[in-house]
N, C-alpha and C positions, 0 to 999 in steps of 0.2 A: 235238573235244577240243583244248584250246588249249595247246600247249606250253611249258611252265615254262623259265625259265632260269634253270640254277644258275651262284651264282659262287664261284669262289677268291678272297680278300679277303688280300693280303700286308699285313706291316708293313713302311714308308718310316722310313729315318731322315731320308734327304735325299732327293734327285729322283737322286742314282748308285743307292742302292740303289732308289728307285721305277724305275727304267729295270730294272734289275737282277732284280727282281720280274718285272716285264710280260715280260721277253725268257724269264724262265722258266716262264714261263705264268699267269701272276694276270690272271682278269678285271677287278679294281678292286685298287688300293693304298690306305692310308689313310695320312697324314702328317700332322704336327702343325703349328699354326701357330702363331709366334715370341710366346711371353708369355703361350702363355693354352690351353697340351696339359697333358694328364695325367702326359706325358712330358718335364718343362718342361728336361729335359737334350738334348731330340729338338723342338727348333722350328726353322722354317724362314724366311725371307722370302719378300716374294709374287713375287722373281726366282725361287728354286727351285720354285713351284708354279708358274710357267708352263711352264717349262722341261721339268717332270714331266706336265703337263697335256699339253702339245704332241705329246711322245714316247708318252704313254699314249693318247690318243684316236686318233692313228690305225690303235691295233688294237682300237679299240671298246671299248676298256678305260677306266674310270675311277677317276677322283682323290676321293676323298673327305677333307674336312679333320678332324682333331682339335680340338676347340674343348670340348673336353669338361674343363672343372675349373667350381667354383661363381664367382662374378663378386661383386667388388668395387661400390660405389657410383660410384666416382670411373672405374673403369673404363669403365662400359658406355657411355661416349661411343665413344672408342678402340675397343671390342672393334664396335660399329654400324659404324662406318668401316670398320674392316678386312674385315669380315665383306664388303660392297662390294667390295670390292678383290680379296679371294678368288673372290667370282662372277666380278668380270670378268677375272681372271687364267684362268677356266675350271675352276674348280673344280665337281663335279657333285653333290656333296651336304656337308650341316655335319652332323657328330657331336657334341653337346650335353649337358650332363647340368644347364645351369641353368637353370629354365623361364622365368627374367625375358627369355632371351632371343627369347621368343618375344612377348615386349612391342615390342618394339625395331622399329622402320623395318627394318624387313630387303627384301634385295631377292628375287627370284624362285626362292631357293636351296632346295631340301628340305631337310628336318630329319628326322635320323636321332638316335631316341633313346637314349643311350652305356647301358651297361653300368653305369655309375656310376650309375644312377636304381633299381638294385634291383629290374629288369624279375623279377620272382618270379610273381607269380599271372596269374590272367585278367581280374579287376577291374584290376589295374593296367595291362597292356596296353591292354585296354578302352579306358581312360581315356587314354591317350597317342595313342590311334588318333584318338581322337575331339576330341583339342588340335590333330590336325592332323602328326604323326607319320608320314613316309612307311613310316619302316621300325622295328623293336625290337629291341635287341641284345639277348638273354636272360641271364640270371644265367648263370654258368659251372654254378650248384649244380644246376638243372635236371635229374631225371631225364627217359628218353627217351616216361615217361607222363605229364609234367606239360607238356612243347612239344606233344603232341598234342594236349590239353586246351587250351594257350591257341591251336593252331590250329583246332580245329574251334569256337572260338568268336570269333575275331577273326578279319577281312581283312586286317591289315598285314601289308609283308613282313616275315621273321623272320630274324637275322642270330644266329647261334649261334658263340661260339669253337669248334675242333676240334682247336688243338695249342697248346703253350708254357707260358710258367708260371705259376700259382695263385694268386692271392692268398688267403689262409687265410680276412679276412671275407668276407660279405658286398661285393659294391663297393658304393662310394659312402657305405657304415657302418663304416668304417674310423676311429679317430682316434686312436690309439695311437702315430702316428709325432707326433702333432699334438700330444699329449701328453705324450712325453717329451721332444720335442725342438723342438717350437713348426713342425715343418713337416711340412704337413698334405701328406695324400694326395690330398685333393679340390681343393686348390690345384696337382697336379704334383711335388709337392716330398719324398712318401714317401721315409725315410731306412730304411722296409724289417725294421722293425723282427723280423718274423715271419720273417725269413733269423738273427738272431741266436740264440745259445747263450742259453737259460732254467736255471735251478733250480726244480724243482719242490720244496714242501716242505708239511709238514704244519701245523696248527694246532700242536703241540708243537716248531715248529721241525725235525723231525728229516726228513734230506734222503730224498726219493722217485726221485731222477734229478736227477743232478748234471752241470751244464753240456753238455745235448743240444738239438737243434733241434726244441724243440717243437711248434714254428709253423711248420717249414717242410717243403711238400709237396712231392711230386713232381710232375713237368710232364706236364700233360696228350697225351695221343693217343688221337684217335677214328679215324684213317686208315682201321682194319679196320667201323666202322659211319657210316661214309656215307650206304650206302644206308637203313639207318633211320632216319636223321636225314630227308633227304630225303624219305622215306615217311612220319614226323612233321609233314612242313611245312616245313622250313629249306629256304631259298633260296641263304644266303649264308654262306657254310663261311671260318670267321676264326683267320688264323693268327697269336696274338701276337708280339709281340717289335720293337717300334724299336727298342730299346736294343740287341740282340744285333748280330754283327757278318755282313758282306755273304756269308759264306758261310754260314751260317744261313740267310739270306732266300733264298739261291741255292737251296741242298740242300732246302729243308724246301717250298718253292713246288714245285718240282720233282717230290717225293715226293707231294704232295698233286695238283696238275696227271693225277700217272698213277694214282691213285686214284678220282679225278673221273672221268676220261675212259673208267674203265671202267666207272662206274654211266652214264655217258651214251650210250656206244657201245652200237646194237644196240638201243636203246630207241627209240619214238617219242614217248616223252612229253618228252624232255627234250633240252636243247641247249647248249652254252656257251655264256655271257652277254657275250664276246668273238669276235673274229675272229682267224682264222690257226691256223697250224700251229706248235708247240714242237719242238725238235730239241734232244735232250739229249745233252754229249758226256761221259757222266759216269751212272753208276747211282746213284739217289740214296739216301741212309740216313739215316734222322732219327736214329739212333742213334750217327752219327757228324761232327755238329755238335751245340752244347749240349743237354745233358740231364740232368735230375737221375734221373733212372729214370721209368717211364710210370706213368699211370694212365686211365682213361677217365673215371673222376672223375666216381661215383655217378649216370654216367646208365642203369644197371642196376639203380639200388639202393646200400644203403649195404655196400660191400668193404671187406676188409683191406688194409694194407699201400697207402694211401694216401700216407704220409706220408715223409718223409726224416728219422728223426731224428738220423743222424750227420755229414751234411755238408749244407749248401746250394748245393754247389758244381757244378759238370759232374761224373757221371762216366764217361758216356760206355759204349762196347759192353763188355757182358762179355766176356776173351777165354779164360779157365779157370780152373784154381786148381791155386796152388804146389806142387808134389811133391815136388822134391829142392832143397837152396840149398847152394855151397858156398863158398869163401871171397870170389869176383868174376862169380858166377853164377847162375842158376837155372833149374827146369824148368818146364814145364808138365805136367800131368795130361794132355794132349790136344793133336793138332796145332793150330798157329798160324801167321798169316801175318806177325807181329810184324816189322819194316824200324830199319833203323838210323834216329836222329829220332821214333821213334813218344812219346807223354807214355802213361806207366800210372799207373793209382794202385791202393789197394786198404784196406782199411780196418784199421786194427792193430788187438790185442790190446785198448788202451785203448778203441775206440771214433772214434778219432779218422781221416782220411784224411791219406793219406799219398803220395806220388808221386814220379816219377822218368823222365829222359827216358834211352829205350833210346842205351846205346854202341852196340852190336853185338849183333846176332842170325846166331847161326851156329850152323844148324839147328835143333837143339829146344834149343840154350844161350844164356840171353838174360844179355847183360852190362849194368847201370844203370849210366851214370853216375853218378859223384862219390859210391862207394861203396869206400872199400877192402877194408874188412870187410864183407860182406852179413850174418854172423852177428851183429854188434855193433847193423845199422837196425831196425826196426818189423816189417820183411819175416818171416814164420814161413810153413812147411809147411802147408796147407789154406788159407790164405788164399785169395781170391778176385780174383783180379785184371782191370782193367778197363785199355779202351784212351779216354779221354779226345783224343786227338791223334790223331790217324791222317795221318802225313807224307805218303804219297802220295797221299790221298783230296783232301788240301788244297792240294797244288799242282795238281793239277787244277781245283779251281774257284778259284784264282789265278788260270789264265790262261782264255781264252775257251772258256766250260764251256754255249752255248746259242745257239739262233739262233731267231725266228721271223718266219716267212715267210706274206703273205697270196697265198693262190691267183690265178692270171691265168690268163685264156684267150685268146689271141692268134688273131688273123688279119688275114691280108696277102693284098691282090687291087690289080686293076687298076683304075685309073681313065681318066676322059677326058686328064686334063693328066698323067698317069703313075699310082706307085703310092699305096696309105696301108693302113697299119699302126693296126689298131685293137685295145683291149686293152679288158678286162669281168674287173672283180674279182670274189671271191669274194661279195661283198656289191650289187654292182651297180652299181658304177661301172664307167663308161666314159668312153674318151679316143680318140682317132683324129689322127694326125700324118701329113700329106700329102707326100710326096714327090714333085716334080716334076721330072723329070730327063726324059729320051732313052729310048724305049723302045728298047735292045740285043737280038735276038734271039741265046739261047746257041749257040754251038755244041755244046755237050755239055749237054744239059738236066738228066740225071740230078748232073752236078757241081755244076748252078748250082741245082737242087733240093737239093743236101745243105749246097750255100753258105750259100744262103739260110735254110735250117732252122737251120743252127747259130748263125750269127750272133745272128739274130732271139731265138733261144731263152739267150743266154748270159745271165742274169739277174744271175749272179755274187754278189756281195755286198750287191744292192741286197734293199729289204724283201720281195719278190716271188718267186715259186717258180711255172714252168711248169708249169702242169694242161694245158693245152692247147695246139697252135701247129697252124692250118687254113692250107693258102695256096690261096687261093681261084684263081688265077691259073696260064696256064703259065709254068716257071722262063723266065727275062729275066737275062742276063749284068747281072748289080749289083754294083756298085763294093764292095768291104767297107768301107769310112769311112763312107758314107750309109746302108748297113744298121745301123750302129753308130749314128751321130746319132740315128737316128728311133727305135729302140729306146732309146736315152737322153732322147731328148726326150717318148716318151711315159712311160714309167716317171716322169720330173718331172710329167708332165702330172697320172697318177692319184696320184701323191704328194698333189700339192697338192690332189687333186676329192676326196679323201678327208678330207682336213682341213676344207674347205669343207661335206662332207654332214657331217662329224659333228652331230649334234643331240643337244645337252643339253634333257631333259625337266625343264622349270622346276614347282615346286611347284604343288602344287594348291591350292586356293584356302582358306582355314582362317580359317570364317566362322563355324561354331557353337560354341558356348560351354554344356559336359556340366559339370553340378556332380560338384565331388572328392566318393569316398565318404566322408571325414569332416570335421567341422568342427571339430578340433583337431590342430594339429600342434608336434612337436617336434622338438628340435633335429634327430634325423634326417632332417627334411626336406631338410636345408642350405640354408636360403634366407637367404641372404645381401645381398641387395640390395632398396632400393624397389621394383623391378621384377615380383621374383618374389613379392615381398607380394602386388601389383595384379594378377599371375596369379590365385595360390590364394580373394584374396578376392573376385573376380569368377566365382568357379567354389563361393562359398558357404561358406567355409573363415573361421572365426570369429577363433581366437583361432592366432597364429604366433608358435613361439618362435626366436631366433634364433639361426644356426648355432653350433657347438663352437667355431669361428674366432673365432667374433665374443664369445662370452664365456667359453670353457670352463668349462663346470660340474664343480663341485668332487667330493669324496668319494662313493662309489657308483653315479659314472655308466659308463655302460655303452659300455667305446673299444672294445670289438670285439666281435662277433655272429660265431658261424661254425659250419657245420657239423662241422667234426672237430673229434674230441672226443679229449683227448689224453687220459684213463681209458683208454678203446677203444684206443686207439695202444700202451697199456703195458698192453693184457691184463687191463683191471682192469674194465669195460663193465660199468654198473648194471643193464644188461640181458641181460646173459648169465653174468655171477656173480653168487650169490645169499650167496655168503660171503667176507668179507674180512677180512684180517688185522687188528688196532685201528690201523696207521701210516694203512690205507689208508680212514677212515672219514669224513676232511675237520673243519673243511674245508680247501680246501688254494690255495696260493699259486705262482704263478711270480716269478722275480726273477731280477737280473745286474742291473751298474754302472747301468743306464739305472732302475732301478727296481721298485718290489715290487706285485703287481697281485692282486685277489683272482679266484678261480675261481666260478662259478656254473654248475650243470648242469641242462637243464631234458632231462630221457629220456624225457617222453612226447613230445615234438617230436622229441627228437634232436638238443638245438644244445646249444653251450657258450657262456659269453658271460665275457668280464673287466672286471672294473670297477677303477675307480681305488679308493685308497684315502685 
């Protein structure tokens, strides 16, 4: 039986947070490259991808690039070149979602296909395995019966998200940002529309829910179903967020690292897809960097209480709800470990969030800042209050909150010309550094056997952690500066023979040519470039229309597809009510300053879709 390796997959904003990632256990980061990410706020130069490369391979960890938005005409000279430049800066795989670029002179790089291609069925995987596709990032919507299904019918590796936040469509069938504000999603440039405040409103005009987030959901967490996923087929467990900040990437790598390691520990099937050991100085809690509340996000099926309709913001741990408030005061319903510094929020009366940073907490009396009157704020009795900030959680991963360390096993013996010091990584490298000096007999053997063992053994701050120290030899009175060089000099030695074994697995060879199952496509395809024409039409694809970018089509097209269905969100589900008041009978409209969109419900699928008007 052949061992599986799973990976942890962080997001980079730079190569601090990709170092940042790796030191907290990520077997692979993914970062974006400068002009051409989905994340076009989060690109990098190909100085930070070496840099990150460097630091990530020598614990077997890889760099994978974002190159995932659709391509320009004028572009794809530029995006050829760089794409070069990313291989030989040591990059070990491209993330992708435009298929022209698989036209392109590329060099030896794997192609990993993004999430933005609307990996949804098993024909469409299929069909990406067979363009030559090392790996498939799955649609987020994926329930945990439908990755079974595209595992037991495709070979590709499978890369699943498992935490962070939502996009409400489809990816890659987004264009709603594209549409009210000419900057598209699929270009990097999402202005996020689905974070904004909506009106719903009726055919009659008259208001349904007035200025809520209709669009916006809660952030994903699978942490507690790993192992199913795993047992589904996922290889490669992906934790969103370049945008978010380093202590996010710290905490939430971290929380995920000790999740993994328990579906791996004690198994024989499975293995970390990385080298070393993580040392956390710090318990981790995804609930105490950003979060809009969890969901596991219908990989069980379609659940309630998916969505956030009153903030799109963090809110972070519940920590109880209000019982007594007096004039520069309040209580809790239950103890708290609330610190002066801490950020609360909690949601008022209107609907709306609200927050404040603790004065003083002095015992169960919490005092808010910049509140004279608490009776005059938002703040009421039963409220529910959340900690957002957590002061001491955060200076903690401010300062140095991890270490990892690759195993050595040491041994020192005697030679003809004197001694040498040989070191065997965890992975099987070795080095040996010879010491040629005076063979001294100790007078006190046991001293210069404890001498010798510590010295040898002080690994200290370098990337290495003793598993073992053999001395093959009887103890020999040895100088401490020469035990200290040669332990210094091999530690450089295996430094460097680690960076040297790394080996980057260059693409497989992507020689056959599978015709597309259809031979019409629309603008959802996003095909944007001559390139990706001479893809789809070499693969038997007749007629291509071109993408939203390139002409956006006018009244009734359809800028977002998405599973939640905002009837179901307000209790009103054509499938589980059979009576409805006349407001609630359609059809019905969203709208705010950006625009008015119509509503469409299709309930034997289960999806809602908006179309322009």
């Amino acid at each position: 039986m052949s061992i599986r390796k799973l990976e942890l997959l962080s997001p980079a904003k730079n190569s601090e947070f990709g170092i940042a990632a790796v030191n907290h256990g990520a077997d692979a980061v993914y970062i974006g490259a400068a002009g051409f990410s989905a994340r076009a706020a989060a690109g990098n130069g190909i100085n930070e991808i070496e840099k990150l490369t460097a630091y990530a391979h020598f614990y077997n960890a890889k760099v994978y690039i974002a190159l995932n938005i659709i391509l320009f005409d004028h572009e794809l000279e530029e995006v050829q070149k760089l794409i070069r430049q990313l291989w030989n800066a040591g990059a070990d795989a491209l993330i992708i979602q435009d298929l022209g670029v698989l036209e392109l002179d590329l060099p030896p790089i794997p192609l990993f296909a993004s999430t933005q291609l609307d990996n949804q069925t098993v024909s469409r995987v299929r069909f990406l395995e067979s363009a030559g596709f090392e790996r498939v990032i799955l649609a987020r919507e994926l329930s945990l019966k439908a990755i079974e299904d595209i595992r037991q019918n495709t070979a590709v590796d499978l890369e699943a998200f498992v935490h962070g936040a939502l996009c409400v469509c489809y990816s890659g069938r987004c264009y709603l940002s594209a549409a009210i504000g000419k900057r598209s999603a699929n270009r990097g440039q999402c202005g996020q529309p689905c974070r904004l405040s909506w009106t719903l409103v009726n055919g009659a005009g008259q208001v349904l829910a007035k200025d809520r987030y209709l669009l916006s959901l809660k952030d994903m967490n699978r942490s507690d179903y790993l192992h199913d996923l795993v047992s589904a087929g996922v290889t490669s467990f992906k934790i969103e967020g370049r945008l978010k900040d380093i202590s996010y990437v710290k905490n939430i790598t971290a929380h995920y690292r000790k999740r993994l390691d328990d579906v791996i520990t004690g198994s024989s099937e499975y293995q970390a897809a990385s080298s070393g050991k993580t040392g956390l100085f710090f318990v981790p809690d995804p609930k105490k960097t950003f979060n809009r509340g969890e969901t596991d996000y219908l990989l069980f099926g379609r659940k309630e209480d998916i969505q956030s309709l009153n903030t799109p913001k963090s809110v972070g741990e519940k920590i109880g709800i209000v019982d007594h408030m007096d004039l520069k005061y309040f209580t809790l319903k239950k103890a708290h470990d609330l610190h002066n510094g801490d950020g609360l929020c909690f949601i008022n009366q209107s609907g709306k969030l609200e927050g404040f940073q603790v004065n003083r907490a002095d015992l169960e009396k919490i005092y808010p800042a910049g509140f004279p009157d608490l009776k005059k704020s938002g703040l009421f009795p039963g409220a529910v209050m959340y900690r957002n900030h957590d002061h001491f959680f955060q200076k903690k991963l401010d300062g140095p909150s991890s270490e990892r360390k690759i195993a050595l096993d040491l041994a020192f013996f005697e030679t003809g010309q004197g001694f040498a010091l040989q070191g065997t990584d965890e992975d099987g490298n070795m080095a040996e550094v010879v010491l040629g000096v005076e063979k001294i007999e100790a007078k006190d053997e046991t001293a210069a056997l404890t001498t010798l063992k510590k010295q040898l053994g002080r690994l200290g701050d370098s990337q290495f952690y003793l598993k073992s120290l053999s001395v093959l030899s009887k103890p020999y009175f040895m100088v401490t500066k020469e035990l200290n060089r040669i332990r210094r000099e091999l530690l450089e030695a295996l430094t460097q023979k680690r960076q040297e074994n790394y080996c980057r697995e260059p693409a497989k060879p992507r020689l056959s040519i599978t015709p597309f199952p259809e031979k019409h496509l629309d603008f959802t395809a996003n095909v944007s470039n001559q390139k990706a024409v001479e893809f789809y039409q070499k693969r038997g694809v007749e007629t291509i229309d071109s993408a939203f970018e390139l002409g956006q089509p006018g009244s009734g097209t359809v800028v977002m597809m998405l599973r939640h269905c905002i009837l179901k969100a307000l209790g009103q589900c054509r499938r589980e009510v059979t009576r409805h008041p006349e407001i609630w009978k359609g059809p019905f409209f969203i709208e705010n300053k950006a625009g008015r969109f119509l509503l469409e419900f299709d309930c034997i699928n289960c999806e809602m879709r908006i179309k322009m008007m």
